[in-house]
Structures are given as structure tokens and as C-alpha cells.
C-alpha positions as CSV (number, residue, x, y, z in Angstrom):
1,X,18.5,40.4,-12.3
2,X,18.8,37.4,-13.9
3,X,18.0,36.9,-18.3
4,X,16.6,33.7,-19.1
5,X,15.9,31.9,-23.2
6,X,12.7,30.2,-22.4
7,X,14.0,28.2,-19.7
8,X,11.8,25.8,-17.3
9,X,11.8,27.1,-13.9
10,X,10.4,25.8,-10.9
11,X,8.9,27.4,-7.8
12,X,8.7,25.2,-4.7
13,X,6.6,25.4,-1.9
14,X,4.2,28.2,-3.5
15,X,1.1,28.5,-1.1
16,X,-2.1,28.5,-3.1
17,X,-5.5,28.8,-1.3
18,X,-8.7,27.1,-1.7
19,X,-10.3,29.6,-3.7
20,X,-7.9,30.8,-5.6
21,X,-8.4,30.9,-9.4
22,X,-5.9,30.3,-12.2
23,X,-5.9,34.0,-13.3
24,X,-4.9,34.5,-9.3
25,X,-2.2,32.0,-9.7
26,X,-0.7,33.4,-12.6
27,X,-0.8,37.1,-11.2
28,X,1.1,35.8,-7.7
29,X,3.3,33.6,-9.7
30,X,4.4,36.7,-12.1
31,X,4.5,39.2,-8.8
32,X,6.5,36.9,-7.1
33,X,9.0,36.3,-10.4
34,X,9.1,40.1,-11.2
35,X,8.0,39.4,-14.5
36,X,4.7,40.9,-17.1
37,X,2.3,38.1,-17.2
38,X,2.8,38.6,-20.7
39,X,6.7,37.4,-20.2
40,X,5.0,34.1,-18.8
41,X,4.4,31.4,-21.6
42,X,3.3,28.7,-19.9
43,X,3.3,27.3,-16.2
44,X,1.9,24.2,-14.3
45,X,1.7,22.2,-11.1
46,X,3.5,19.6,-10.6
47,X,3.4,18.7,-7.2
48,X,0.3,19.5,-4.7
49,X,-0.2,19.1,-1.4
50,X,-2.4,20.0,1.3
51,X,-1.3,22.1,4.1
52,X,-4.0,21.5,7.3
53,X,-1.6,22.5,10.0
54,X,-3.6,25.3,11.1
55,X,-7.2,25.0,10.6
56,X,-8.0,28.4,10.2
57,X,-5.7,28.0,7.3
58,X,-6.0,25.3,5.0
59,X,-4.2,25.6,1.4
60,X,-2.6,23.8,-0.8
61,X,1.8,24.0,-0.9
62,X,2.8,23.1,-4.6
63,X,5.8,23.3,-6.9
64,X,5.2,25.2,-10.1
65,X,6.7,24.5,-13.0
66,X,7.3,27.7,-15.9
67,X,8.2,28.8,-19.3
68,X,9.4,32.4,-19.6
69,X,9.8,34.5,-22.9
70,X,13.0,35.3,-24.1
71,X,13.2,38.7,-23.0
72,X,11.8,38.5,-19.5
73,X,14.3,39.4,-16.7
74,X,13.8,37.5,-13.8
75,X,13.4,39.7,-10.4
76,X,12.4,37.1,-7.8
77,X,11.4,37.9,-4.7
78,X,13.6,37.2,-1.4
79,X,11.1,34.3,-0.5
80,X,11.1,32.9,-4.2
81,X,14.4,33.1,-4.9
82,X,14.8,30.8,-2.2
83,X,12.7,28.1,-3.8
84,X,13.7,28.9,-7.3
85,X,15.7,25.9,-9.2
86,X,16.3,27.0,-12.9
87,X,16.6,24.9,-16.0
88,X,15.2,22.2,-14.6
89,X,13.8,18.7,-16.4
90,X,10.1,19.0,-16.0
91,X,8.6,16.2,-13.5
92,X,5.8,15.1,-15.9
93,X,8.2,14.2,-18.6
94,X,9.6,10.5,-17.6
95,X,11.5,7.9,-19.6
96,X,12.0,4.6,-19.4
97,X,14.9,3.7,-17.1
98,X,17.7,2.6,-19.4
99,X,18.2,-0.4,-16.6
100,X,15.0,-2.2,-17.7
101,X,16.2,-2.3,-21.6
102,X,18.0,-5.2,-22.6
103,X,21.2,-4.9,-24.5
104,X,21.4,-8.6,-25.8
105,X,17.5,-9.5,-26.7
106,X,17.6,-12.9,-25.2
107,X,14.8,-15.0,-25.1
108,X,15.3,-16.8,-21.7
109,X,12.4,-18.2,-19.4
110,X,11.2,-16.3,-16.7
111,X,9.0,-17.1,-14.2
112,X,7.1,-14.6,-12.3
113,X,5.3,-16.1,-9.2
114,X,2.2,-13.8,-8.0
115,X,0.5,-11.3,-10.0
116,X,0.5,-8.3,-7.4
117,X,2.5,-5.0,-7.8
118,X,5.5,-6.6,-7.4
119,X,4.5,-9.4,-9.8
120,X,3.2,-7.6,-12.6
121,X,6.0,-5.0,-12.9
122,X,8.6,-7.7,-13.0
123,X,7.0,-9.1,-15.5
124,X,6.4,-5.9,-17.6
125,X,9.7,-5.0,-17.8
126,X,11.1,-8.7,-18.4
127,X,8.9,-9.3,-21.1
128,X,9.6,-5.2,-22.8
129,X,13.1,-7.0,-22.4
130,X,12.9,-9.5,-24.3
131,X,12.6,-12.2,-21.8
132,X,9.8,-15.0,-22.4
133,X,7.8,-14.6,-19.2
134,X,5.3,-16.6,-17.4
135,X,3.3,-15.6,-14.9
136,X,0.9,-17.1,-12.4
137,X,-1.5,-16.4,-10.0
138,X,-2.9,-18.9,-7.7
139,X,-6.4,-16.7,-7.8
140,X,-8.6,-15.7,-10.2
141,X,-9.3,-12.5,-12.3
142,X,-9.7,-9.1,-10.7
143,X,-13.2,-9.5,-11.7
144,X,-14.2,-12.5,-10.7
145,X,-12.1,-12.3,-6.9
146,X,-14.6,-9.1,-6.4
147,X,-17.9,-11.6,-6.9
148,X,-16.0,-14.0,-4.4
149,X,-15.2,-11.1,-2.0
150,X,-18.7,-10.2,-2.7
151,X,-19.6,-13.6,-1.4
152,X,-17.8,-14.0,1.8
153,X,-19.5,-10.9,2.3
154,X,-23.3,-11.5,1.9
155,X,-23.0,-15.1,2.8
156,X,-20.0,-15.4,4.8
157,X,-18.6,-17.7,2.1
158,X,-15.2,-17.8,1.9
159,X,-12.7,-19.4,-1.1
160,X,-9.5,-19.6,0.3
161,X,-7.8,-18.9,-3.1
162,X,-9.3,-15.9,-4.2
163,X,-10.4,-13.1,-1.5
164,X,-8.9,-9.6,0.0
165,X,-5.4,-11.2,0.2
166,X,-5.4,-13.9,-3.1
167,X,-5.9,-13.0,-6.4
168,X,-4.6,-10.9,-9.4
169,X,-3.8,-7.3,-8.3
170,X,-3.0,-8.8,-4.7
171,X,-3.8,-7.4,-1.3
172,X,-3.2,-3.8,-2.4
173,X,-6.1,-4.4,-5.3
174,X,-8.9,-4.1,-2.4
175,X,-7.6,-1.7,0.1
176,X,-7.6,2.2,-1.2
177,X,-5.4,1.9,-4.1
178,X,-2.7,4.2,-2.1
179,X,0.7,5.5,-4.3
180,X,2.7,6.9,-1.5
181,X,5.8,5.8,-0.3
182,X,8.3,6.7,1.9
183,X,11.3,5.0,-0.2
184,X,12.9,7.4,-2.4
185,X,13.9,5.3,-5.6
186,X,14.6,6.4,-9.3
187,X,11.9,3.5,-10.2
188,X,9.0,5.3,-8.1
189,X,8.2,7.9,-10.7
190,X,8.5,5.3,-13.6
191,X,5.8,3.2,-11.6
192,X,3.4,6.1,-11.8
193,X,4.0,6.8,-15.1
194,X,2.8,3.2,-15.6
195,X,-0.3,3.3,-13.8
196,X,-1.3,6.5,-16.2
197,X,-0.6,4.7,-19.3
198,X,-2.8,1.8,-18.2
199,X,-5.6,4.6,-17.3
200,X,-4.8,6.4,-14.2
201,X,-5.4,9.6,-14.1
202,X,-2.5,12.2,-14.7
203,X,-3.3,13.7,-10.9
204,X,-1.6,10.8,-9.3
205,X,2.0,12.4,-10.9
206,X,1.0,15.7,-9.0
207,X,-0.4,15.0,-5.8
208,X,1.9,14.2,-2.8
209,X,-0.4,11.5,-1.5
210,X,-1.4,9.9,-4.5
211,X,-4.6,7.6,-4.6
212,X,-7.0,5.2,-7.6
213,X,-9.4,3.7,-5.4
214,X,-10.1,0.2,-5.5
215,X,-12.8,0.6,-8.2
216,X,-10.4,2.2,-10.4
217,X,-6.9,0.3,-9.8
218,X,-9.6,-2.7,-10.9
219,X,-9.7,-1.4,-13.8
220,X,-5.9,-0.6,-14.4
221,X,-4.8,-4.0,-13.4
222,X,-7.2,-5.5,-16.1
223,X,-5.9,-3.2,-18.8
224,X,-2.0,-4.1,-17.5
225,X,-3.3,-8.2,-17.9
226,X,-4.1,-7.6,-22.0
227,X,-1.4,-5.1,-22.7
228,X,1.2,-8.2,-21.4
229,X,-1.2,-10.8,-23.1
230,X,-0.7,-9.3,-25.9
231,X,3.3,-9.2,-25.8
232,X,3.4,-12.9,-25.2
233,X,3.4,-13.5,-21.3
234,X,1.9,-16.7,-20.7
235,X,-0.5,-14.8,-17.9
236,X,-2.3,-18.1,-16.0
237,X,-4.7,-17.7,-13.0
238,X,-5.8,-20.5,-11.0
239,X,-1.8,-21.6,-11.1
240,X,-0.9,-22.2,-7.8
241,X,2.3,-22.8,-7.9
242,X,3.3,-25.9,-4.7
243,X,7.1,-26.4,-4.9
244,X,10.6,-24.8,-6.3
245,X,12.3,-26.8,-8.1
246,X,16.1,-26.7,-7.6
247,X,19.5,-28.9,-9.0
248,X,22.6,-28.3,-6.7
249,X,21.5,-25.1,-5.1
250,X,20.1,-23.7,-8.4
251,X,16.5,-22.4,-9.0
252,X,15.0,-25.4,-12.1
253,X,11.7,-24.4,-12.3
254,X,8.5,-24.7,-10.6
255,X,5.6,-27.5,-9.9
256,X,1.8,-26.9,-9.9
257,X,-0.7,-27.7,-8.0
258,X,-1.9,-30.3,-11.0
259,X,1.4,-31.3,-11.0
260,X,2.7,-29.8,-14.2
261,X,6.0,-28.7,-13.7
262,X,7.7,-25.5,-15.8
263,X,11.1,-24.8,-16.3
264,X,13.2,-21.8,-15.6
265,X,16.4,-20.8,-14.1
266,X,15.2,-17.6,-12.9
267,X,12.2,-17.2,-10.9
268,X,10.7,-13.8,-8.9
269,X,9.0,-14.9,-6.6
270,X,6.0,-11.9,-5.7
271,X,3.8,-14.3,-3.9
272,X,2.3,-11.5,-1.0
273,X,2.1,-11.2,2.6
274,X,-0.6,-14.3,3.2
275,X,0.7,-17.2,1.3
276,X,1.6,-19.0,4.7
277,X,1.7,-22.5,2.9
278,X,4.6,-21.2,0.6
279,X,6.2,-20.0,3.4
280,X,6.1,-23.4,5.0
281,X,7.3,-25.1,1.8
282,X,10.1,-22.9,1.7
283,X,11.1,-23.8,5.8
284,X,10.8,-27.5,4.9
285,X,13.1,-27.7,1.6
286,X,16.1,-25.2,3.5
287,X,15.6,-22.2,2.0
288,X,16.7,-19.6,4.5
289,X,13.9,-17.6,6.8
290,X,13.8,-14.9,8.9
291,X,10.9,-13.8,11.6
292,X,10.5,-10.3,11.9
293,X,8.7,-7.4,13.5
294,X,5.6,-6.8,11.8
295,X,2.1,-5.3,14.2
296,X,-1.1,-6.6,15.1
297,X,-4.5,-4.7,16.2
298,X,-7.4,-3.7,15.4
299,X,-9.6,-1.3,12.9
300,X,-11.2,1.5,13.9
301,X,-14.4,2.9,12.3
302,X,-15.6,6.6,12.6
303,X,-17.9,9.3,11.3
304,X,-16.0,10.9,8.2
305,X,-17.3,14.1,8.7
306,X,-15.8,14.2,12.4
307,X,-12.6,13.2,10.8
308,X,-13.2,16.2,8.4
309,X,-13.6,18.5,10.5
310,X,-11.0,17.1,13.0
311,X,-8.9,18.0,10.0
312,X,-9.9,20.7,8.1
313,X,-12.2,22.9,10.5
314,X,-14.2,25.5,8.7
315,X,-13.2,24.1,5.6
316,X,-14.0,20.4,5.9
317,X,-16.3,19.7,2.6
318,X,-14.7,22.5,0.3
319,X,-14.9,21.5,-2.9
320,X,-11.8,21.1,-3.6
321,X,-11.3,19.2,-0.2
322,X,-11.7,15.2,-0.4
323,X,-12.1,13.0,2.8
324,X,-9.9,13.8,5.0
325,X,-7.5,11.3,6.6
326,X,-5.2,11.4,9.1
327,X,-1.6,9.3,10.6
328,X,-1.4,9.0,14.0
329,X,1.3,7.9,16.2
330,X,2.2,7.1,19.6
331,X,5.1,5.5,21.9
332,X,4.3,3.4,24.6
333,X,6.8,3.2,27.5
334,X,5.6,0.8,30.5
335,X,7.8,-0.7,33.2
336,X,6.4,-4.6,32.0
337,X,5.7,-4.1,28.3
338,X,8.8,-2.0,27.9
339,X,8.8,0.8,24.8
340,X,6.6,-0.1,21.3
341,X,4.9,1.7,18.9
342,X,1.3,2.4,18.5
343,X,0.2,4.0,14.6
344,X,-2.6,4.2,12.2
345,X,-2.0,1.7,9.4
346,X,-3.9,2.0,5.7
347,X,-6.3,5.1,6.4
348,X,-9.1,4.6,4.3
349,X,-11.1,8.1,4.3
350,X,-14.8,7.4,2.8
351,X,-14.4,3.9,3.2
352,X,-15.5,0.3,3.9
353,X,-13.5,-2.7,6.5
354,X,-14.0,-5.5,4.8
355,X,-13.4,-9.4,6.1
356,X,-10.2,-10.5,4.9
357,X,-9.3,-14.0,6.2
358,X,-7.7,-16.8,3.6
359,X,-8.1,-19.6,5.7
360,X,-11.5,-21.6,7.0
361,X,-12.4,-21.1,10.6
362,X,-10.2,-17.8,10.7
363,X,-11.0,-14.5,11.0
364,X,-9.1,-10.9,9.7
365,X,-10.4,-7.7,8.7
366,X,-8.9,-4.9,6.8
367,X,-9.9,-1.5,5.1
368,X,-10.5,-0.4,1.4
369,X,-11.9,3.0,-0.5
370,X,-13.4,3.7,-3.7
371,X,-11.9,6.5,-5.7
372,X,-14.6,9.2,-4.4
373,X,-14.0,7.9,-0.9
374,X,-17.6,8.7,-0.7
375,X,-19.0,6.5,2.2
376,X,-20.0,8.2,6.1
377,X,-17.1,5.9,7.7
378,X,-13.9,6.7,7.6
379,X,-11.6,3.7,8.8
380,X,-8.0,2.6,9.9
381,X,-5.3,0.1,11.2
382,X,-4.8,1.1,14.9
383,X,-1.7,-1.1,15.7
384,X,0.3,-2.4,18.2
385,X,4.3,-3.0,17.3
386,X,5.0,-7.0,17.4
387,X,8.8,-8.5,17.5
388,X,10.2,-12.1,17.0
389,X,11.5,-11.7,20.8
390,X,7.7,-10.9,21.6
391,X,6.2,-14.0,20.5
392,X,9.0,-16.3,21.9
393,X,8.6,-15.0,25.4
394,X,4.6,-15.5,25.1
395,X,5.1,-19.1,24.0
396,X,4.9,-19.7,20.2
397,X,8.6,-20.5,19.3
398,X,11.5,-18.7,18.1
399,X,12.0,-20.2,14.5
400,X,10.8,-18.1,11.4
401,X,7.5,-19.1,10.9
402,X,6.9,-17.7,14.8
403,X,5.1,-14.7,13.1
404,X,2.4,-17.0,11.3
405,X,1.7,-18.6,14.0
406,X,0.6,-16.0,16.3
407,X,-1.9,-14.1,13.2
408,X,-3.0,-17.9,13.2
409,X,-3.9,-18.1,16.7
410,X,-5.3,-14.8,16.9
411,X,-7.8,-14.9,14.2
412,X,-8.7,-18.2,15.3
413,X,-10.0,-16.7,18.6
414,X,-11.6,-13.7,16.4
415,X,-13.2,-16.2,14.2
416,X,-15.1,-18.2,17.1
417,X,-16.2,-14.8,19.0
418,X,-18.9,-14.5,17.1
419,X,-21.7,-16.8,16.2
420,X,-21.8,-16.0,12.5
421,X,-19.5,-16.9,10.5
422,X,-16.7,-14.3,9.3
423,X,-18.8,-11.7,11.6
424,X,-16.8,-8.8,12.9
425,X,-16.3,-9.2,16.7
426,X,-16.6,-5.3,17.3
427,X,-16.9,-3.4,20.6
428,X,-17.6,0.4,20.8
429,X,-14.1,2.4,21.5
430,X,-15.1,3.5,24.8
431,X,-15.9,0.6,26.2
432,X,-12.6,-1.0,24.9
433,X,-11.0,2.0,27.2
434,X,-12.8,2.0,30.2
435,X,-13.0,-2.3,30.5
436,X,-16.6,-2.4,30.4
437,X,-18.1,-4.1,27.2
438,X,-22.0,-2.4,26.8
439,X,-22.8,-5.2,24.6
440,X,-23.8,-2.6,22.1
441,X,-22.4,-0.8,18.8
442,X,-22.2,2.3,16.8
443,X,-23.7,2.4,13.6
444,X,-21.2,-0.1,11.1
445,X,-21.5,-0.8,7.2
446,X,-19.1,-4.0,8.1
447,X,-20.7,-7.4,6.3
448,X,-21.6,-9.8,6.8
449,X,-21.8,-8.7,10.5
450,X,-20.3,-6.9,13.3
451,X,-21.4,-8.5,16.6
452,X,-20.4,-6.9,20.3
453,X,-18.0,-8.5,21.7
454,X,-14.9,-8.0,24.2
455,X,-12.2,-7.4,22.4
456,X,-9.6,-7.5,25.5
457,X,-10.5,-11.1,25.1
458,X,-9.2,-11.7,21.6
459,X,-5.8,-9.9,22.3
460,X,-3.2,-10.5,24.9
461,X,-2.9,-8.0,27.3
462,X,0.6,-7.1,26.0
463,X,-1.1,-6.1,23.0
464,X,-4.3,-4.8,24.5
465,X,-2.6,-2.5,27.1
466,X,-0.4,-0.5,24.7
467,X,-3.3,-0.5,22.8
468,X,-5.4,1.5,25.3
469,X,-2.3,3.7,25.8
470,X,-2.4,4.3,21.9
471,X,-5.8,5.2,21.5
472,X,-5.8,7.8,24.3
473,X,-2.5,9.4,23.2
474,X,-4.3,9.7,19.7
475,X,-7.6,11.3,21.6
476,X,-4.8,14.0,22.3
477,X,-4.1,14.9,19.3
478,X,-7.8,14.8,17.4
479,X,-10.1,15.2,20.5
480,X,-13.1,12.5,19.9
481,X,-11.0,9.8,18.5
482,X,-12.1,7.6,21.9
483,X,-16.3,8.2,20.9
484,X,-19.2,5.7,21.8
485,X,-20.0,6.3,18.0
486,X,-16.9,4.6,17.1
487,X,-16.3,1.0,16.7
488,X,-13.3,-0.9,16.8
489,X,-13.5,-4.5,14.7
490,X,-11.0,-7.6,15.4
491,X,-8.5,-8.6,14.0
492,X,-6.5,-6.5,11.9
493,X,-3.6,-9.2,11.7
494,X,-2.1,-8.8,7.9
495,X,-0.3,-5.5,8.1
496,X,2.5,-7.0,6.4
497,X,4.4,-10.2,6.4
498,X,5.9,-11.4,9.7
499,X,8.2,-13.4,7.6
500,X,11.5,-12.5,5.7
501,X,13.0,-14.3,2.5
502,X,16.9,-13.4,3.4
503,X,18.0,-12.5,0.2
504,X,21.8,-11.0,-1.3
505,X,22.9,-7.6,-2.9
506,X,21.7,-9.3,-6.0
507,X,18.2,-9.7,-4.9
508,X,18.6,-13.8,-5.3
509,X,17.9,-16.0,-2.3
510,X,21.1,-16.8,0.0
511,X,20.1,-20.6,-0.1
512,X,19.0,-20.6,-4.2
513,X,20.3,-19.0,-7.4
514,X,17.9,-17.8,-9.5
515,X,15.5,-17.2,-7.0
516,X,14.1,-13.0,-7.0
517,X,12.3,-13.4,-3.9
518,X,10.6,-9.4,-4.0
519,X,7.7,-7.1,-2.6
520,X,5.5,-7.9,0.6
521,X,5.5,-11.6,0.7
522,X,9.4,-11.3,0.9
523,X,9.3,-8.7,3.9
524,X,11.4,-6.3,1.8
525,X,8.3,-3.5,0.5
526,X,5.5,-2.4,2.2
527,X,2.9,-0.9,0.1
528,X,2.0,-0.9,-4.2
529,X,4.6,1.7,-5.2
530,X,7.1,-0.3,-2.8
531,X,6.2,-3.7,-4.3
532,X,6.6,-2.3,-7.7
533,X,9.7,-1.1,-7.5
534,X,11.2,-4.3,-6.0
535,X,9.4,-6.3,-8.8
536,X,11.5,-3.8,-11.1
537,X,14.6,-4.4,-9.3
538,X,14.2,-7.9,-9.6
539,X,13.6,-7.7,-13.9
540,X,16.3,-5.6,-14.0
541,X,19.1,-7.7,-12.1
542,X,17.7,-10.8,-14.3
543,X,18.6,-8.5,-17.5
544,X,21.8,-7.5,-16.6
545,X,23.0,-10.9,-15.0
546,X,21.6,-12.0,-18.8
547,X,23.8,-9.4,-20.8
């Protein structure tokens, strides 16, 4: 028996059903503590999950956070007790990380390159600092990129400086606005925190696969652009930023594309997966580059309500159920193609492909949601595992810009399979599997088109045979994934940078001082949350290398 003064308790991995209601919560909760429900003061959920592992069984697993009255004598049961941690901090209360105060207030220059995750955390916390920041983005507005999105869409009109990949907010703006990641980092929860107080909802703290939804992150990355106005970033857009400056292996500044040039000694360099002329720039002035494994494919479109109930069974379209997604992942091992991985990238349950490409007479597509997730078509990444050693033996060099060159090739090939420009070359899943193209498709909401097309002939058949293999170990595990009312659209080619920036223990470039470079772009995050805390990292090495 165990006496506790009003100390915060938390319960993990506490099984609550679909249809439980809170007065059945608190009755388990105080069963399972051996306490009156009178002895419990307050209580709340702080982490949720679904639990779909059995389909007859879906529920939710949470940790419960409580508040007991002075006099309540704790009896846990065996299984609680298990799971019990006592006087705990709560998870919803989160500071600042003292890291990203400065001791010293000093008013140094800072540019911030690319206003993505990465970008625009780095340049919160330098400029909550102290630090006189400027920041540029060689896009436009989130606003305004979604009427030239909208565009390329209804017109097939594409502005190769403000699409999916280009523009404030960055790639992550216009895919499904997903919070999770893998990385565990004392930064991740302070990044959430952020999101709420720029008008995310509280519910991304709580659930384990945390969500905004391109419509809402929209809004968000609007409301983060005045609050930093306002504390006297010099926020640009349209600022394309052409060289890096440098004096004796120290970072100067950088030069526009008008050719004004800004001065700095430090700059953070956020500049995203698809800015393949920076890359270049960087090769030809010496600044050190690596190739690395990144994955090629294509995306695959299905029914949501198969995926729902591939998922969720007899519950698919509870209430308290959204769209169901799924991860999928398979090994290939063949005697001439040797052992890669096949997986589900970016699952966008209720959601839309969209053309992504950011150069003319190119072609990529990739996958966004809405916060409802509300459309018919669920879609994904389905990808094939791509090394440097890969592309040298198929013939497009060894050096680090290898990578680029083979998305280059590829969506050049996707672009002219179709007679419309920034169509979809698309090809029912089936037919992909059994090598004989119908020349007809499932239903798509892909625009400005989808057109049948063999896809075998876009992709190599190093990447189309693993492929294959993928998709019908995947049909294994949710039987239907390989349906004729299934497309599959080419190319998804910009799962994340093929390039690296080799960079020190202090997050600065090995060839340059003073150069942060951080998130995507830099091949060191993959993801929002990712990019955000390596933006963060960043700020904060440039405040304490300042103190």
C-alpha cells in the first residue's frame, strides 16, 4: 500500500475501447489504482494510440496521467503496478529548452537560407536569441505557391520556383502535414509545443502519430511568418539566394539572384531536398559532397474504404476511427539484384497525388491530405531502395551529384510518356504485375491527368523487379493491395535528397566555417519534426559558439 500528497501519476499502456465513455474511464482507472473515485482529483491522456492488431479488437493503448487526494492509498493492481511511474512531470507541461536562450544578447547577423521546418525554427530561436536574422525563401507565400500548385494542376503550368517542392513551408507544407518521427530528441516535444502556439490543435501533443493536414499546417506557417515579422526577421520571399560567399575558408555572406549580396558569418543553410542548382553551386566552389542512398518508385492509389477495412475490420468508420493508413515493408533477396528494401513512403489516408516536378520538361508526383483526410483514395510512396554503388554500375557516375542525375533522367522519361504535359503516366497494379499493360485505369482524382501507360518502361528493371517483388509481399500482408481498381502513377522520385552536405560535430560544413548546413536538403532529417529539430540544433550551436 502505497500513501501519496497529490502526486501526478501515470498509467502506461491503459487499454481503452472505442466506446468507452469518460465515466468508464475513470471507474477502470480507480479499480485498477484501488482507489474511491472520489480519491481521484483529476486525470488525463496524454498519449493515444491505436491498437489494430487484431481486428476483432480495435482500441486505443494510452498513458494516463492523475492527481490523487491526499488521503488516498494507492492499491494497484499486478498489471498496473507494472506501468505505474509516480511523481512524474506531466507531458503537456513543456519549457523552453534553456539551449536556445542566449546568455550574452548579441546582435550578430544570421542568415537563414530556406523557409521550411528546418528554416523557420532556426530562425525562431535565433531571433528569441537575440540574433538579427534574415531569412529567405526563393518561393513565394504559402498562399500564393497553393494558386501556382493550383495551376500546374488545371493547366499543367508549372513555375519552377514555387510548386510542391519550392516555397515557404517547403515540401512537407503540401504532403499530409505528418509529426512523427522516429528520432528520439529533447527538441521533438518543444517542436510540437510550437506548432500549438501557432494554432495546432492540443491533440497533436497526445497522439502517437500526430497529423495537421496540409490545409491546416497552411495556416500555421502563416501565423509562424508574422509572429517572426514582428520580432524583426527580415522574412524575404522571391530571394533566391545563387552563391556563398566565403574569405579563407570562412562563410561571408550570401549573393542573390539580383545580385545584392548580404553579409553574415553564420549561415543555416535549410534549402530542401530539390534545390539541385544549389547543390551544383556547392560541387563547383569545393564544398564537400556526398551521394547517398535515398529510393525511387512509384505511388500507389487505392479505395480508402478497402484500406479501412484492411485495417480496422468491423470497425472501419467508427466515429472515433479516422482513415486508416498503413506501413508496409518488404526485403528483396535475388541472385542479380542482390538484397534491397521495398516500403510505403508518406501514407496519405483520405488523400490526393499531386504533380510535383520543379523543373520544365520533367515529371514527379507525390502525395498530400487535408486534415479530415476526407477523399475515397487513399495513397502512398511504394519504393524501391537506391545506393551510390547502384547508379555507378548502371552508368551515371560515381561523384556526389550521381543521385540528381538519375531523378533527372527518370522523370525526364516520365515527363515524355504522356502526351499532356505534367500528366500522370499511370497503369493499373495488376497489369504492372502480370507484364501486360490493358491500356486502361481505375478511377483517379490525379490532375491534370493520369494517362495508361507502361510503367516497366519508365523504370529500369533493377528497379521494376524488386518492385513487383514488393508489391506482392505487401498483397501478403493486406490481401487486395495488387487490385485492378488500384493505380500506380510515375515517378515518385523525391523521397528525400540523394545528396549529403558532410558536415562536423558542430553542425558547420567540413569545407566552410559558419556554414549550418541542416534538415532535408542536407541529407541529415527526414521528415517536419526531423527538419525542425536540426534547424534548432543549428540556432543553438550558433548561440553558444556566440556566448
Amino acid at each position: 500500500m502505497l500513501r501519496l500528497a497529490s502526486m501526478l501519476l501515470r498509467i502506461n499502456n491503459f487499454n481503452v475501447g472505442l466506446d468507452e465513455n469518460e465515466q468508464h474511464i475513470v471507474s477502470q482507472l480507480c479499480i485498477q489504482l484501488g482507489i474511491s473515485e472520489k480519491q481521484l482529483l483529476s486525470w488525463n491522456i496524454v498519449r493515444k494510440a491505436i491498437d489494430a492488431r487484431k481486428r476483432g479488437d480495435v482500441h486505443f493503448v494510452c498513458s494516463v496521467e492523475c492527481t490523487l487526494a491526499d488521503d488516498a492509498n494507492l492499491k494497484p493492481s499486478p498489471q498496473v503496478k507494472a506501468q505505474l511511474q509516480v511523481d512524474v512531470t506531466s507531458r503537456l507541461d513543456i519549457e523552453k529548452p534553456k539551449k536556445l536562450i542566449s546568455g550574452n544578447n548579441k546582435a550578430e547577423h544570421v542568415i537563414v537560407v530556406g523557409a521550411g521546418p528546418a528554416g523557420l525554427f532556426a530562425a525562431l530561436a535565433l531571433i528569441e536569441a537575440g540574433k538579427k536574422v534574415t531569412l529567405l525563401e526563393r518561393g513565394k507565400p504559402v498562399e500564393t505557391r497553393m494558386k501556382d500548385i493550383g495551376r500546374l494542376r488545371s493547366r499543367g503550368e508549372l513555375n519552377p520556383e514555387s510548386n510542391v517542392c519550392f516555397g515557404e513551408g517547403g515540401a512537407g507544407t503540401y504532403t499530409d502535414g505528418k509529426l512523427y518521427t522516429r528520432i528520439k530528441h529533447p527538441f521533438v516535444r518543444w517542436v510540437l509545443a510550437e506548432f500549438v502556439r501557432f494554432g495546432a490543435k492540443e491533440d497533436i501533443l497526445v497522439d502517437a502519430h500526430p497529423h495537421l493536414g496540409t490545409d491546416k499546417l497552411v495556416r500555421i506557417i502563416k501565423a509562424m511568418r508574422h509572429y517572426l515579422i514582428e520580432q524583426g526577421v527580415d522574412y524575404r520571399f522571391e530571394s533566391k539566394a545563387t552563391a556563398l560567399l566565403t574569405h579563407e575558408g570562412k562563410m561571408t555572406g550570401v549573393r542573390l539572384a539580383d545580385g545584392e549580396e548580404l553579409q553574415a558569418a553564420h549561415v543555416v543553410l535549410a534549402i530542401g531536398h530539390s534545390a539541385r542548382d544549389t547543390f551544383e553551386h556547392m560541387q563547383a566552389i569545393g564544398i564537400k559532397l556526398e551521394a547517398k542512398d535515398f529510393a525511387v518508385g512509384v505511388r500507389t492509389e487505392h479505395e480508402q474504404d478497402w484500406v479501412d477495412e484492411c485495417q480496422f475490420g468491423k470497425s472501419a468508420k467508427h466515429p472515433k476511427l479516422h482513415a486508416a493508413e498503413y506501413s508496409l515493408t518488404h526485403q528483396v533477396s535475388d541472385k542479380t539484384l542482390g538484397k534491397r528494401g521495398v516500403f510505403s513512403f508518406c501514407m496519405c489516408p483520405g488523400g490526393l497525388i499531386l504533380p510535383s516536378p520543379t523543373e520544365a520538361g520533367k515529371m514527379a508526383v507525390n502525395g498530400m491530405s487535408n486534415a479530415k483526410r476526407s477523399s475515397p483514395f487513399a495513397n502512398s510512396g511504394i519504393v524501391v531502395q537506391v545506393t551510390p554503388q547502384d547508379i555507378t554500375q548502371h552508368g551515371l557516375g560515381d561523384d556526389p551529384l550521381c543521385g540528381i542525375r538519375m531523378q533527372r533522367e527518370l522523370e525526364k522519361k516520365t515527363f515524355k510518356a504522356t502526351s499532356q504535359a505534367y500528366a500522370a503516366p499511370a497503369m493499373r497494379i495488376t497489369d504492372f504485375i502480370s507484364n501486360k499493360p490493358s491500356g486502361t485505369l481505375a478511377n483517379s482524382r490525379f490532375k491534370p491527368a493520369v494517362e495508361a501507360s507502361d510503367i516497366r518502361e519508365i523504370l529500369p528493371p533493377w528497379l521494376s523487379k524488386p518492385l513487383a517483388q514488393g508489391l506482392q509481399g505487401f498483397d501478403r500482408k493486406m490481401k487486395g493491395f495488387i487490385s485492378e481498381h488500384a493505380n500506380m502513377l510515375a515517378v515518385e522520385s523525391r523521397t528525400s535528397s540523394p545528396v549529403r552536405i558532410t558536415r562536423d560535430k558542430s553542425l558547420q560544413s567540413v569545407s566552410i566555417a559558419g556554414l549550418y548546413p541542416v534538415g532535408e536538403g542536407a541529407g541529415y532529417a527526414g521528415g517536419i519534426v526531423s527538419a525542425a529539430v536540426d534547424g534548432l540544433k543549428a540556432a543553438e550551436a550558433i548561440i553558444n559558439t556566440s556566448n
